[in-house]
C-alpha positions as CSV (number, residue, x, y, z in Angstrom):
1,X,94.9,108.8,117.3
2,X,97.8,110.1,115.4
3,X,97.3,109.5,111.7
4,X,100.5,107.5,111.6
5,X,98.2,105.1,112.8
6,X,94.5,105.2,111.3
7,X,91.1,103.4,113.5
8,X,87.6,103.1,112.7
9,X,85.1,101.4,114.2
10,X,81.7,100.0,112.6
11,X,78.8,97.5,113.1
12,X,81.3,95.8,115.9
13,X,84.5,95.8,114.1
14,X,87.7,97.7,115.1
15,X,89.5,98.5,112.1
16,X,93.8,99.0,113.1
17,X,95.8,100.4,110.2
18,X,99.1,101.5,110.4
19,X,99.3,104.3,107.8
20,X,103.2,105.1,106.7
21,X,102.9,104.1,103.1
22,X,106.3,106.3,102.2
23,X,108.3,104.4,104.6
24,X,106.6,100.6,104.3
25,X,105.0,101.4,107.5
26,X,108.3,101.2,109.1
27,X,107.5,101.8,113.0
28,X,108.8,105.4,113.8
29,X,108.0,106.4,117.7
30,X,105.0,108.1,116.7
31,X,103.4,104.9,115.1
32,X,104.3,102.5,117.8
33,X,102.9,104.9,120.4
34,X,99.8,105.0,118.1
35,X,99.4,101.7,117.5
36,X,99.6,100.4,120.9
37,X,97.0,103.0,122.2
38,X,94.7,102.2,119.4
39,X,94.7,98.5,120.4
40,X,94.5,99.1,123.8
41,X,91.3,101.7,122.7
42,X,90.0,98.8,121.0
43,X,90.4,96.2,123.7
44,X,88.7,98.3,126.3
45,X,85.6,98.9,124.1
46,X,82.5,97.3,124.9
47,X,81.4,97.6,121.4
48,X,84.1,96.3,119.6
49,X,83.6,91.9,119.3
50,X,86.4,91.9,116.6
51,X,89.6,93.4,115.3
52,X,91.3,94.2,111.7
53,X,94.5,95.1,111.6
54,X,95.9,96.1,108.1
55,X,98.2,98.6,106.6
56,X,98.5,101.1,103.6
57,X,100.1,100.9,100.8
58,X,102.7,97.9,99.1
59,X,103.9,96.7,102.9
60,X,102.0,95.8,106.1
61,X,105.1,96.7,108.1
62,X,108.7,96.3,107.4
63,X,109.6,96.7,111.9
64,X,111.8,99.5,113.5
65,X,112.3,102.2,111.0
66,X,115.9,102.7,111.2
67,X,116.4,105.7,110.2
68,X,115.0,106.7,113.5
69,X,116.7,104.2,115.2
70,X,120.5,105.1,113.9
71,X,119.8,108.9,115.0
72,X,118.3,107.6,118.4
73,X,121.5,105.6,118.6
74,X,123.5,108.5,117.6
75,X,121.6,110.7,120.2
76,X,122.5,107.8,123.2
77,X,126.1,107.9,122.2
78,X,126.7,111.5,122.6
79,X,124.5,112.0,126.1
80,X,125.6,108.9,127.5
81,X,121.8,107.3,127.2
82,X,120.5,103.9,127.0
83,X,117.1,104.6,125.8
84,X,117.1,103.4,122.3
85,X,116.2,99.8,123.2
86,X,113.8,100.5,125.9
87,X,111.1,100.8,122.7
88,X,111.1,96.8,122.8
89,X,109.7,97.5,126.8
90,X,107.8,100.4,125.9
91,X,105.9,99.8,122.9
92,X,106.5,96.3,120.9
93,X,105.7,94.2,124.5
94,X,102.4,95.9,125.0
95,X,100.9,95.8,121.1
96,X,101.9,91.8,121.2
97,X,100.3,91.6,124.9
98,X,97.3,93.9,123.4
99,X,96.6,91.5,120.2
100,X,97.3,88.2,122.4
101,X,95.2,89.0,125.4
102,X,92.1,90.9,124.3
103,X,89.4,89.3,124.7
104,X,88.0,89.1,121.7
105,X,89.4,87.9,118.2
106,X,92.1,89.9,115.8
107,X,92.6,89.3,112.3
108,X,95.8,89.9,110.3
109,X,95.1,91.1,106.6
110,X,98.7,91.5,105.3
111,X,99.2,93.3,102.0
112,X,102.7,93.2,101.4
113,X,105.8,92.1,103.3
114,X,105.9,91.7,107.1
115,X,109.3,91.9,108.8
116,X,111.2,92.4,112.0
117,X,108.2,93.2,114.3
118,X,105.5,93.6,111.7
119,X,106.0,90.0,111.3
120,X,105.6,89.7,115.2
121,X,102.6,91.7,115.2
122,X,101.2,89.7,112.7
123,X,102.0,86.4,114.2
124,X,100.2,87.8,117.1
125,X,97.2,88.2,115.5
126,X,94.7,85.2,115.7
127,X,93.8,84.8,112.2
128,X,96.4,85.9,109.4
129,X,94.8,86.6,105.9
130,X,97.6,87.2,103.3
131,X,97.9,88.6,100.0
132,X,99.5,86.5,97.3
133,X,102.4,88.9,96.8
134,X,102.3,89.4,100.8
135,X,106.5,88.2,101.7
136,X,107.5,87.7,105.5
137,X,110.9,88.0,106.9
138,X,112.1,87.4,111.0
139,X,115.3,90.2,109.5
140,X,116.5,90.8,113.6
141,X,119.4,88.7,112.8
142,X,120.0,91.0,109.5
143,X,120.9,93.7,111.6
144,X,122.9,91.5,114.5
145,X,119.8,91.9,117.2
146,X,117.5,89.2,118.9
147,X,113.9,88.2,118.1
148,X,111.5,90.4,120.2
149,X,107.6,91.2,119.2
150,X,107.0,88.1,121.0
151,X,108.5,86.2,117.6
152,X,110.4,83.7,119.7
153,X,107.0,82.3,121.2
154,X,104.7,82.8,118.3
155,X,107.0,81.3,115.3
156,X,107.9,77.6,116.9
157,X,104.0,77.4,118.4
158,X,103.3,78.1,114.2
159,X,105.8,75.8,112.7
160,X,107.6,74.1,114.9
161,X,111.7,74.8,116.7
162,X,113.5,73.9,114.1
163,X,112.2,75.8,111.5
164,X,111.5,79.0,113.5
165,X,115.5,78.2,114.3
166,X,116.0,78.3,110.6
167,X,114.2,81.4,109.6
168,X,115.7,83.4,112.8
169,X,119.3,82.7,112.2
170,X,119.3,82.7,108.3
171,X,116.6,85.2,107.8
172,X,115.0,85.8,103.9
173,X,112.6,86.5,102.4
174,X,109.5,83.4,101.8
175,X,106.6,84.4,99.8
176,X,103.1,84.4,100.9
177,X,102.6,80.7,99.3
178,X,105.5,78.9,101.5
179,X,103.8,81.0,104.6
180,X,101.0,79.5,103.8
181,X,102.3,75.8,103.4
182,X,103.9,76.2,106.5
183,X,101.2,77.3,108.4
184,X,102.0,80.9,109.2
185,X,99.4,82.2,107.0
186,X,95.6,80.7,107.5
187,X,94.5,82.0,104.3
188,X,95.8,82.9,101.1
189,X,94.0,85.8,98.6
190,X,94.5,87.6,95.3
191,X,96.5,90.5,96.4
192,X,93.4,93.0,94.3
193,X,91.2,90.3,97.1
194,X,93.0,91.1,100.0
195,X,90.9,94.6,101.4
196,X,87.6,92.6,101.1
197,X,88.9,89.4,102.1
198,X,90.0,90.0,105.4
199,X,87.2,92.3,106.3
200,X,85.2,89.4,105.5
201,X,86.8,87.0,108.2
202,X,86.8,89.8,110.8
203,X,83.3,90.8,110.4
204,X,82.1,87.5,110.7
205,X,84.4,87.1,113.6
206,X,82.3,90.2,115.5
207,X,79.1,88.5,114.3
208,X,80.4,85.3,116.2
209,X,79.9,84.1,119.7
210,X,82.6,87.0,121.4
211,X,82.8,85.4,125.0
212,X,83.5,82.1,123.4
213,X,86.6,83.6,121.5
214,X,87.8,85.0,124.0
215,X,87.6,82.3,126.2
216,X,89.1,80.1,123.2
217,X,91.9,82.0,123.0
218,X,92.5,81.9,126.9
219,X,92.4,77.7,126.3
220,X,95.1,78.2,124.1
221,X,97.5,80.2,125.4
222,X,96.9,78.0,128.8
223,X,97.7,74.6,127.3
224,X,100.7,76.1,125.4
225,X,102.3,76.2,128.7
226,X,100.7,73.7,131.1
227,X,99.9,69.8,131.3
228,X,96.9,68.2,129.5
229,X,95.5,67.7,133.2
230,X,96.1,71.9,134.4
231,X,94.4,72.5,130.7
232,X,91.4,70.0,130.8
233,X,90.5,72.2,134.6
234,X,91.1,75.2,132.6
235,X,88.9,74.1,129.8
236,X,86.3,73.1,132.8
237,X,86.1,76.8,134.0
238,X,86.1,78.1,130.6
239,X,83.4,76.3,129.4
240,X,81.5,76.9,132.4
241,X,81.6,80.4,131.8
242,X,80.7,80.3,128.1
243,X,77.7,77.6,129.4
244,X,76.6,80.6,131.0
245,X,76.8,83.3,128.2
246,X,73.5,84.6,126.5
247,X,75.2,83.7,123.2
248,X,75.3,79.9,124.2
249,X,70.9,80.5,125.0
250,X,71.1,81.5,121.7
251,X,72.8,79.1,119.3
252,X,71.1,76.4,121.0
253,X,67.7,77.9,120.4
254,X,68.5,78.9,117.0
255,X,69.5,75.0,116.2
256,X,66.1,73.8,117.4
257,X,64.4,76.6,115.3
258,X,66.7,75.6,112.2
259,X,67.0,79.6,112.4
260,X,71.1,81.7,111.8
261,X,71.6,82.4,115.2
262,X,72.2,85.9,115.7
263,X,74.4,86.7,118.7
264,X,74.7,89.7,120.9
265,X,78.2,89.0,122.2
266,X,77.3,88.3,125.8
């Protein structure tokens, strides 16, 4: 992995961070190509039940850095090239379909302010742990573009259309605190908390029941899109399936013993 982008993996966690501290991890190509192969690494892995994803320094991610983006701009002006918004294609659609669709659970621990796309990635995270000096910003319409990083899905799902509407066309600054009383943020920490905090949530997460997260957060997605009668078939299969899991053997014998049950993930 490039070290725009840093990954570690331990006792079942995957640990994401992006890792641009002098630009407030502002994605440059390098870091969104990092970041979305890291993911995908850690979606493929067997051994990984759970996923952090953090950041370095004062911001978790602050979207497109645009210095890059003005010289790429620059660059498709004078060749004739259109290539400067095919990074929405390239690299933010994958990371949000990477977070969203892995199988197994990803927690958000946001450190500092979250805009543009860092506030999609973190909205597609599962679990968002903040920081109380953590800020959050949709900032597209700042610079006269559209939502993308799958924010237009995500944001209303969180806190409803007309809000979402609100923060999209007049977009500010709201501090971690009106995140979290609006339900974008599930949890709110000391900022000098945060690192150990959020570690805490995703490493009981990989200590969890994986097949049962995963099928939990294929429910979901399924019933944000279908009737309550396509979903309660869909929750039928799915619960079939985690019936059948050796983690679902296990809880049940662990209540009869009285005993922590101690899962294995399958």
């Amino acid at each position: 992995m490039a070290d725009t982008v840093l990954y570690e993996v331990g006792d079942g966690l995957a640990t994401v961070t992006i890792n641009r501290p002098e630009a407030m991890n502002a994605l440059n190509v390098a870091a969104k190509v990092a970041l979305r192969d890291a993911l995908r690494t850690a979606a493929d892995d067997s051994a990984v039940r759970a996923v952090l994803l953090t950041a370095t320094g004062r911001a978790f991610c602050v979207g497109q850095d645009l210095k890059e983006h003005i010289s790429l701009m620059a660059q498709d002006a004078a060749d004739g090239g259109g290539g400067t918004m095919r990074t929405v294609g390239e690299h933010y659609n994958p990371v949000v379909r990477a977070l969203t669709e892995m199988p197994k659970p990803v927690v958000a621990g946001v450190n500092g302010v979250a805009a543009g796309a860092g506030l999609g990635f973190a909205l597609a995270c599962d679990y968002r742990v903040a920081a109380d000096t953590a800020s959050f910003n949709t900032s597209f319409a700042g610079v006269a573009l559209t939502a993308d990083s799958g924010v237009s899905w995500t944001l209303p799902r969180l806190i409803g259309g007309s809000r979402a509407a609100d923060l999209l066309m007049f977009p500010r600054s709201i501090t971690a605190e009106q995140a979290h009383e609006l339900g974008i943020v599930n949890k709110l920490v000391p900022a000098a908390d945060l690192a150990a905090e959020a570690a805490a949530v995703a490493r009981a997460l990989a200590e969890g029941p994986t097949l049962a997260y995963a099928a939990l957060k294929e429910s979901l997605a399924y019933g944000a899109g279908h009737s309550l009668a396509e979903t309660l078939e869909k929750e039928d299969e799915l619960q079939n399936r985690a019936g059948a899991s050796q983690d679902h053997g296990i809880a049940v014998q662990a209540f009869l013993d009285k005993a922590k049950p101690r899962y294995v993930g399958r």
